[in-house]
C-alpha angles and dihedrals in degrees: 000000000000096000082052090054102043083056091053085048090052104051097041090057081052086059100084092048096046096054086047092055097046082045101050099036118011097046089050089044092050087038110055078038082067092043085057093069090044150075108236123199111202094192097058094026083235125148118208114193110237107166114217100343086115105064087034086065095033082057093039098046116111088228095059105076095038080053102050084044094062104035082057087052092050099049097048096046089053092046095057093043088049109043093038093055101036090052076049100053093030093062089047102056087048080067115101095238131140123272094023105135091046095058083045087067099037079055091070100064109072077055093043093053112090117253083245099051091039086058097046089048085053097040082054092050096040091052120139101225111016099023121141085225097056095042091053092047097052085038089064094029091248088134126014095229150000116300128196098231096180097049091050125092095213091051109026094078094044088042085054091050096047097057081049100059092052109060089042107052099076087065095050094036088054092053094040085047089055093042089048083052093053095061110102113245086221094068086052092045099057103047078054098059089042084058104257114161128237082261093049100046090054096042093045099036119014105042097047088050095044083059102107097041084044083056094049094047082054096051099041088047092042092054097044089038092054089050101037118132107132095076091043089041090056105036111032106003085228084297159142090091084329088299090139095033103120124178101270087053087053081055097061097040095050085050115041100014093042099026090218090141093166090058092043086057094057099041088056087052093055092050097051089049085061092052092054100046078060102046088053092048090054099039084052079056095044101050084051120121109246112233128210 
């Protein structure tokens, strides 16, 4: 009967958060779902049911495809920069090397910084006339003079990108690291003794049973790459001539520049049906048997 009691206690003291967290994120979620199927009218605070005029429009919109177009490319720029140099630097913590635990700690700190403040430091380094980048290239004669990376369509989107990875390969390093740790040394010892090389024994070994952390690191990146907007608002503002506007910025611009909340709505539905086209398709991958 006590027991009974201390788990009526229990639940009733979860009440308070639960109704703050169906009131700060379900109700807003529900809410902007039903804007999406409506006019608003910002002026007369007035909603006028349309249907799906909205997404019609989202799909038929000049802007959609281009957008698409580049958040894939952006996504997919930034997942191969991130998983390829967070294996790297993952096999090489699991080294026994000096200094190791102390990199692993300076490894936290790109992921540590805010989106906000990572965007500002790069803004600063890709600067045009005063920019650390520019002042090391000339320095080593790699470029003749300063270039404004950020205001360039052949640069804007790597430099983007760039600014991206890095904040995100600590994370992925960390889970590929802990995936690299759970392999059994025997498996590694003997290929060795039956005269595998260092390439073999990580093809062979190391990449089909990093399958699964090399899953997770997709899925995590994938997500946060398909909604990102803090790094492009800060650094490029979706410029130069909307090179760098993927579909999460359009969101923003249709919401809170245009004030056409209901389209914004649906774009950001769109958006998060996407993810989540993605995300099946990776956890389908992820619940596979591996196979040797």
């Amino acid at each position: 009967m006590r027991e009974l009691r201390k788990g009526k206690l229990g639940y009733a003291l979860l009440i308070p958060a639960f109704f703050l967290v169906l009131l700060a994120v379900f109700y807003p979620m529900v809410y902007s779902f039903v804007l999406s199927f409506c006019e608003f009218d910002l002026g007369t605070d007035s909603t006028r049911f349309v249907g799906l005029s909205n997404y019609v429009e989202i799909i038929s919109a000049d802007y959609f495809l281009p957008a698409i177009q580049r958040t894939i490319q952006f996504a997919v720029m930034s997942l191969a920069g991130t998983i390829a140099i967070s294996l790297g630097m993952a096999l090489v913590l699991n080294e026994n090397i000096r200094g190791r635990f102390l990199a692993r700690v300076l490894l936290l700190v790109p992921w540590a910084i805010p989106g906000t403040v990572n965007g500002l430091m790069w803004k600063w380094i890709f600067n045009a006339n005063f920019g650390g980048l520019n002042g090391i290239l000339t320095q080593l004669h790699v470029i003749p003079s300063y270039v404004n990376w950020l205001s360039l369509p052949a640069t804007a989107m790597l430099a983007v990108v760039f600014a991206n990875v890095w904040k995100e390969v600590p994370f992925s390093t960390l889970i590929l690291l802990a995936g690299i740790q759970s392999i059994p040394l025997e498996l590694y010892d003997a290929a060795h003794i039956d005269g595998a090389n260092t390439w073999n024994r990580f093809v062979k070994i190391t990449l089909p049973l990093l399958k699964n952390s090399i899953l997770i690191v997709l899925i995590l990146n994938t997500m946060i790459n398909l909604l990102a907007f803090d790094i492009i608002y800060v650094l490029t503002g979706g410029g130069p001539a909307d090179y760098t506007a993927v579909l999460n910025w359009w969101t923003y611009t249709i919401s809170f520049r245009m004030f056409n909340f209901g389209l914004g709505s649906a774009l950001a539905y769109t958006l998060g049906a996407i993810n989540l086209v993605v995300a099946i398709a990776y956890f389908k991958s992820l619940y596979r048997r591996i196979e040797f």
